[in-house]
N, C-alpha and C positions, 0 to 999 in steps of 0.2 A: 518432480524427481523424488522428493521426501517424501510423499506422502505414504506409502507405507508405514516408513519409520514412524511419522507424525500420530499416525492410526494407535501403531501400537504402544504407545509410550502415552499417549491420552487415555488409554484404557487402563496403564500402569498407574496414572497418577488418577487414577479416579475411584480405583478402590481403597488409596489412602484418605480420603476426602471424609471429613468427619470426624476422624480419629482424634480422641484427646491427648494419646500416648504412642507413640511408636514402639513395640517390642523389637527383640531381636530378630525374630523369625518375619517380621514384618516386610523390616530392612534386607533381611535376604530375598525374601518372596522378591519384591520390589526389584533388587538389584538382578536378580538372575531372571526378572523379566526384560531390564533395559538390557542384557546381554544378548539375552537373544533377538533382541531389533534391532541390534546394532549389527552382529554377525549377517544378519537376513539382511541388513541394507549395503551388506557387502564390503564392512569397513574393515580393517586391518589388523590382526590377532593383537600384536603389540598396541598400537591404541585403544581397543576394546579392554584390553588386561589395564593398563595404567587408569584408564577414563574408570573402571568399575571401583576400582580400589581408592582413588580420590573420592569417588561418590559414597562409598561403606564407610571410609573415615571419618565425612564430615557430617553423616545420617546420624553415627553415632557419639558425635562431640554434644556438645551444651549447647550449640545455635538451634539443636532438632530441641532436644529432652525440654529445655526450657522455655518454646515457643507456644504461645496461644495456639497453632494452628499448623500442626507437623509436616500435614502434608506438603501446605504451601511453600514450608521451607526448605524439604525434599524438592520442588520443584523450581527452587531457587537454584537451590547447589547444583542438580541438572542441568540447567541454562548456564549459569556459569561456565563449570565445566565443557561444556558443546564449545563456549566462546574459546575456552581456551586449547582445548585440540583446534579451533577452527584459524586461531591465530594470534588469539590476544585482540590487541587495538589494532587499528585500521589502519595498514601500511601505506605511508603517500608513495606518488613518482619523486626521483631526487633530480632537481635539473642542474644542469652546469655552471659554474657560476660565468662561464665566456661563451656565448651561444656560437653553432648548437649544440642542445643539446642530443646526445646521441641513443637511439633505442634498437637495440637488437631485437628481433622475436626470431623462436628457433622451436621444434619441435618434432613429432611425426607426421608425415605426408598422410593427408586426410584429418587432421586436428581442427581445420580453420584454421591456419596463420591467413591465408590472404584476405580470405574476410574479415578477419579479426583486424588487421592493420587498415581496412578501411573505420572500422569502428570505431577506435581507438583516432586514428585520423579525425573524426568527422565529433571524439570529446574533446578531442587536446582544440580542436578550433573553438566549440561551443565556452571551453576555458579563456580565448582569450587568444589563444598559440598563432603560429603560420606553419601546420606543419607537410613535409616532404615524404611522400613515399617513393623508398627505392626498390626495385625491382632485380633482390640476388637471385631468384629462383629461377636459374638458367638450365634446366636441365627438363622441368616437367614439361610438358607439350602446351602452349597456351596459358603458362604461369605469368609470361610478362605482361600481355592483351590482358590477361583475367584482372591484374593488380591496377592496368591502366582505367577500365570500367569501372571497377568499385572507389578507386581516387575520383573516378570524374562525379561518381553517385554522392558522394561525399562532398565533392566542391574541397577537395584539396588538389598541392602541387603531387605532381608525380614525373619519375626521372626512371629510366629506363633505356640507357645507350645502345644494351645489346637484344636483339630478337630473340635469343633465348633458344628454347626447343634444344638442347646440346649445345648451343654454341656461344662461346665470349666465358669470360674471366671473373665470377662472383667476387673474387677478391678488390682485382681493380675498380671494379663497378662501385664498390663499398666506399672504398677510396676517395675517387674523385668525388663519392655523392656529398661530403665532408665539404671538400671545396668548393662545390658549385650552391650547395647550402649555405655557404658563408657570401658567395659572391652574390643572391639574388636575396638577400637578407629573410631565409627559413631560420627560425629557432630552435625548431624540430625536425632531426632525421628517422624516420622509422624505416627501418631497413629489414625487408621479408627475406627471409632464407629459405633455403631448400628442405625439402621432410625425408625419409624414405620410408618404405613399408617397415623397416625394425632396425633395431639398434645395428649399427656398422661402424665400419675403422674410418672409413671415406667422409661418413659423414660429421663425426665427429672433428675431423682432420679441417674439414672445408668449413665446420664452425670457428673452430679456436684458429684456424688461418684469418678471418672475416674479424673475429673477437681482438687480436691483434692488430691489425692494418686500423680498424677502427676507434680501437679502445671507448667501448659505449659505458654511456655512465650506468644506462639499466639493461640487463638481459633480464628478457619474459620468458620463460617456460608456458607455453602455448596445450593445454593439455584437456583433450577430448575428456566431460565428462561421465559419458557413457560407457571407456571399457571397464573399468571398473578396477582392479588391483592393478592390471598389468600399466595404469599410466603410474602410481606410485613406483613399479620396478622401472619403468623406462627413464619416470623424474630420478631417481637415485642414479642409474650409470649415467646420462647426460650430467651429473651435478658433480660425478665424481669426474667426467671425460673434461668437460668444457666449463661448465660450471656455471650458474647462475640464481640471478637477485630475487626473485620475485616468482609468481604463478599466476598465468591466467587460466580459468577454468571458459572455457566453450562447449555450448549444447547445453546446457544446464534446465534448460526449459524440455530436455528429452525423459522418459520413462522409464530412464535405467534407476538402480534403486539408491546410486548417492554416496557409495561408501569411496570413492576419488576424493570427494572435497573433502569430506571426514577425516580421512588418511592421509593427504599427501603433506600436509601443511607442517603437522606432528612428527612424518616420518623424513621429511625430509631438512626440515627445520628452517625451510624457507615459507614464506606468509605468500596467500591470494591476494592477488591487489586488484584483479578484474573478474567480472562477472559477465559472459555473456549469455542472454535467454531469451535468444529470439533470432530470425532469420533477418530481421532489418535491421539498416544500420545503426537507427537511434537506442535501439535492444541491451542496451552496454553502459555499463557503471559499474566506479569502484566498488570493492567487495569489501563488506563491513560485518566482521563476525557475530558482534552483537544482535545485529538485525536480522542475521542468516539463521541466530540458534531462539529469536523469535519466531519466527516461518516457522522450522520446523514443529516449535512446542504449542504451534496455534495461538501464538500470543500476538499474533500480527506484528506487522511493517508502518506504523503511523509515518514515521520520519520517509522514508522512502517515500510515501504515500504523499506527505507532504512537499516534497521536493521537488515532485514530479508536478505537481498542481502551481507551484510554484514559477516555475519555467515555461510553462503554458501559459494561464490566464494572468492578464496584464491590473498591474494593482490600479492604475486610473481606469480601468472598466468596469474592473469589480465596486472601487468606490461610487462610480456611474450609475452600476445595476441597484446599487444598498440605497440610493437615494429614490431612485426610482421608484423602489420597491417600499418605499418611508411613505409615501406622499400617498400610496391605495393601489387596491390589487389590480385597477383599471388601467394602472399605468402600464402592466408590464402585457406587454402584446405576444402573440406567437411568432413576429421577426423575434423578440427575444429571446422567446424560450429557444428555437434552432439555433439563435447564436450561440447560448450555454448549452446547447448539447453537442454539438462540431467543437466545442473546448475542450468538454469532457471525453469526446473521440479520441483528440490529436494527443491525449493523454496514453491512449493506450488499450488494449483490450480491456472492457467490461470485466471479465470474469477475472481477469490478474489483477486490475483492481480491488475489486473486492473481494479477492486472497488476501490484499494486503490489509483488510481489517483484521481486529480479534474477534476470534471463536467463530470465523466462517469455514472453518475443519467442519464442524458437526453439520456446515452443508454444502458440502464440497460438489454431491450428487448434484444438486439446484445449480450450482453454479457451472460445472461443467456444461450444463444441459444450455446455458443464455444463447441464444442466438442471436448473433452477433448483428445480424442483417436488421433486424427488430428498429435500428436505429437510423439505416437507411430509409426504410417502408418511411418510418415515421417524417423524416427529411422530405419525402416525397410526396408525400401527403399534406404538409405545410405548402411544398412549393408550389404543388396546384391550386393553392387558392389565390384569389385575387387582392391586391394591399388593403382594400374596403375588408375584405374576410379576416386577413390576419390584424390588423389594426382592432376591430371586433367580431369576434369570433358568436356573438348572441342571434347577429342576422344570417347565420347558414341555417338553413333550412330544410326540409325534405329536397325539395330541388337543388339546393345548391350540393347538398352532401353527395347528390348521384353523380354528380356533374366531377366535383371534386374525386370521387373514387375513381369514375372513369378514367381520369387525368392520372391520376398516380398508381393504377393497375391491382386496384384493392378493393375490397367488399365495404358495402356502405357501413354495416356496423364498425369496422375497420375507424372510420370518419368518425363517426359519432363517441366511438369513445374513447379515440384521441381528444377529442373536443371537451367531453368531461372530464376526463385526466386532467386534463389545463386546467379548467377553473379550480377545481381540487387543490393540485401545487400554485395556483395563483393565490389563492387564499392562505396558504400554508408557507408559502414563501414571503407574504406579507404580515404575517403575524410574527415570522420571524423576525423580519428587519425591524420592525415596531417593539422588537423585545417581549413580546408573547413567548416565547419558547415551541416549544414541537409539541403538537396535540397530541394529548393520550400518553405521552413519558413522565411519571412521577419525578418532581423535581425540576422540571422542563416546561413551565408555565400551563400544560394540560391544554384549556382549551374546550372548545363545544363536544370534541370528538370522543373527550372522556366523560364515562357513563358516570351520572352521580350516583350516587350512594342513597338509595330511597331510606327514609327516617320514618319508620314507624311512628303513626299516631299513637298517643298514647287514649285509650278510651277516661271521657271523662266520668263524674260520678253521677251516678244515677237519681234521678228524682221518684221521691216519695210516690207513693199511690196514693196515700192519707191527703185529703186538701188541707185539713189542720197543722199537719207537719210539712207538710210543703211548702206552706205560707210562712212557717217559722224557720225553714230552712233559707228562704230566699232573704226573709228580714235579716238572718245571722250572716248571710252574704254580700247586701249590700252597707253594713255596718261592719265589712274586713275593707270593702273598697275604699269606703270613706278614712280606714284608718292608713291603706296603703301597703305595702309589701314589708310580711312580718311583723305586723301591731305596729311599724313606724308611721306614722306620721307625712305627709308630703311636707318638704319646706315650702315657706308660701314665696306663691308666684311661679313654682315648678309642675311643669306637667307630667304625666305617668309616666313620659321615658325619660326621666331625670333630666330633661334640656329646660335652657333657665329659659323665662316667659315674662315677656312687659316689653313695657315699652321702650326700643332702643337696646335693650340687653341681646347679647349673643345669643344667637339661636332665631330671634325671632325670624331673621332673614334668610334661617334656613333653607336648604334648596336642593333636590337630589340632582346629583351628579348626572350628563346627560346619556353614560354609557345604561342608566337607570331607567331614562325616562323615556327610551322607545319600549321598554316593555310595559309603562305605563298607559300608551295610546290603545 
């Protein structure tokens, strides 16, 4: 959804890069470029006007003028700034202190509320919760079946007295769902309300009627973020009619250009607390400004990134694989390597992944382009081999590679270099556990894969043509050896590389190391 914006503002902070001094004319150039990414991403006149004039103030205070390195701290105040139209700190849910507790979601028809409340269902469980979806949405056609499906997808409770379609009492429903949540011991009520195509008296009315009978501790503003301005006017009369705590942004993973979440948080003076960017239920997590105004500045998602890997792969398997991986590269088999790739699946799309590194802006094209399936082929191509093959992968052969391609619906080179890929990350994943570091990254233990640095011979010195002076050249040099390096002297009993010599003394029992002594054979 940023990406525009992301585009244009890495090319704003790329021509300050360098600079020992920021002028004034700098700071403007600068600034009346981030305005116009900000207007073209669709964001909100009055946020755009406060966000530019925070950014000129603080370009031009003493944190710029007197920094080693101007741009980068233009590019601080930027990020900043983003965090704080986006919301400041990271809004939690507030729960009751006498369960349960109660969650309104309320919005326009076509927003996602109903799949949002399975979402949000299916964290509040991953938290720890038991929570209840209720079904107000008595009016659209198949609102209540729709809300029942996506609770059963989710593996939460769900309550639903009336069939819906026009008929039964949203208020009442709201009601009892209160009591029958206290009766089967739910914590959590999330209670879906009805949308319509645009702002009305009815629906306002049948919100704050619902917001009453229930008194929820959180109302969500449920708010598509693909139209773009018109959901900040819709958050504003819903906030002035009914009122409420919080924002959830849905669709965010869409191609519209972003100026909703930019906007609404500023203009309405209520914070994002969710985030959903994706059509599955697991797609959904708190919204964290700081993390959002990294996204966009291409400075990556580490923490996200982490979190997610964290929920996934299990720390006694990971300690399992490191040991493994300690003892030689023969340990780790291709059951293995499928195992660590089905972990890194159940994480999430490839390519969203690695958005959420830094600096994968500059290759967004690459990334978009992954195909996805690339990780199935490869699962299929392990599974047709036989546990003799995958236990060791050195006895597949020309025959077996046909046999195996056959099997998994792929070209023999397909096989073959799957097969060398493995060894490749086998080696490479074993130098790592060993504490080798990553071949070829300065800093990062290097490795065979990094080129050394050829060291010029020096040419030595040339011998006489004269045999009279030849002879007197060679006697004036075996009379520096005998004095040793620099007219010194050896101490006695030491030999030319200064290690002490005799008998019993250190050194004699010297010994090359044995990472040395296979290059010796």
């Amino acid at each position: 959804m940023f990406d525009t914006l992301s585009d244009r503002l890495a090319n704003t902070f790329k021509g300050l890069r360098g600079k020992g001094r920021l002028s004034e004319a700098d700071i403007d150039s600068a600034a009346r470029e981030i305005r116009i990414a900000l207007l073209e991403a669709d964001v909100a006149l009055p946020v755009v006007r406060s966000f530019i004039a925070n950014v000129k103030e603080r370009a031009r205070g003493e944190e710029v003028s007197k920094a080693l390195n101007p741009g980068q701290q233009v590019l601080k105040i930027v990020n900043d700034e983003l965090v704080t139209i986006l919301g400041g700190e990271t809004r939690r849910l507030r729960f009751a202190k006498t369960a349960p507790t109660v969650i309104m979601l309320a919005g326009l028809q076509g927003a996602g509320k109903t799949t949002l409340a399975g979402k949000l269902g299916l964290w509040l469980k991953g938290q720890g919760h038991t929570p209840l979806l209720v079904a107000c949405d008595l009016q659209r056609p198949n609102a209540v079946n729709q809300l029942s499906v996506v609770a059963d997808r989710a593996g939460v409770a769900f309550y639903g007295p009336q069939p819906g379609n026009g008929v039964g009492d949203p208020v009442q429903v709201a009601k009892d769902s209160v009591e029958y949540a206290r009766t089967k011991q739910f914590d959590i009520v999330i209670v879906d309300t009805a949308g319509r195509l645009g702002i009305d008296q009815e629906l306002m009315q049948q919100a704050a009627d619902i917001r009453d009978a229930v008194s929820p501790d959180e109302i969500l503003f449920v708010v598509d973020a693909m139209i773009g301005q018109d959901a900040v006017n819709t958050a504003e009369a819903f906030r002035d009619g009914v009122g409420f705590d919080g924002v959830v942004l849905s669709k965010l993973d869409g191609d519209a250009r972003g100026g909703a979440a930019l906007s609404i948080a500023h203009v309405t003076g209520k914070q994002i607390m969710f985030a959903s960017n994706g059509e599955k239920l697991d797609e959904f997590d708190a919204f964290h400004p700081d993390r959002m105004a990294g996204r966009i500045l291409d400075m990556g998602d580490m923490l996200t990134l982490i979190e997610q890997a964290e929920k996934t792969f299990s720390q006694a398997e990971a300690e399992k694989m490191a040991a493994k991986l300690a003892k030689g590269p023969k340990e780790f088999t291709l059951d293995d390597f499928l195992a660590q790739m089905e972990q890194v699946r159940k994480m999430g799309s490839i390519s969203k992944l690695l958005g959420m590194l830094p600096g994968m802006g500059q290759i967004k094209d690459q990334i978009n382009n992954i195909d996805e399936r690339d990780v199935d082929r490869t699962a299929a191509i392990i599974k047709s081999m036989t546990p003799a093959e995958r236990q060791d992968p050195t006895i597949i052969n020309g025959s077996r590679r046909a046999r195996i391609a056959k099997g998994s619906g792929t070209e023999v080179s397909a096989v073959k270099s799957l097969v060398e890929r493995f060894f490749d990350a086998r080696k490479m994943m074993s130098r790592m556990a060993q504490g080798g570091g990553m071949p070829g990254i300065p800093g990062m233990g290097g490795g065979p894969g990094r080129q050394k640095k050829q060291v010029k011979q020096a040419k030595g010195k040339r011998k006489s043509g004269n045999p009279m002076k030849r002879k007197e050249e060679e006697a004036a040099a075996a009379a520096r050896r005998e004095q040793g390096p620099q007219g010194i002297e050896p101490a006695p009993g030491a030999n030319p590389f200064g290690l002490p010599a005799g008998g019993g003394q250190p050194g004699q029992d010297f010994d090359l190391p044995d990472e040395f002594k296979k290059f010796m054979k």
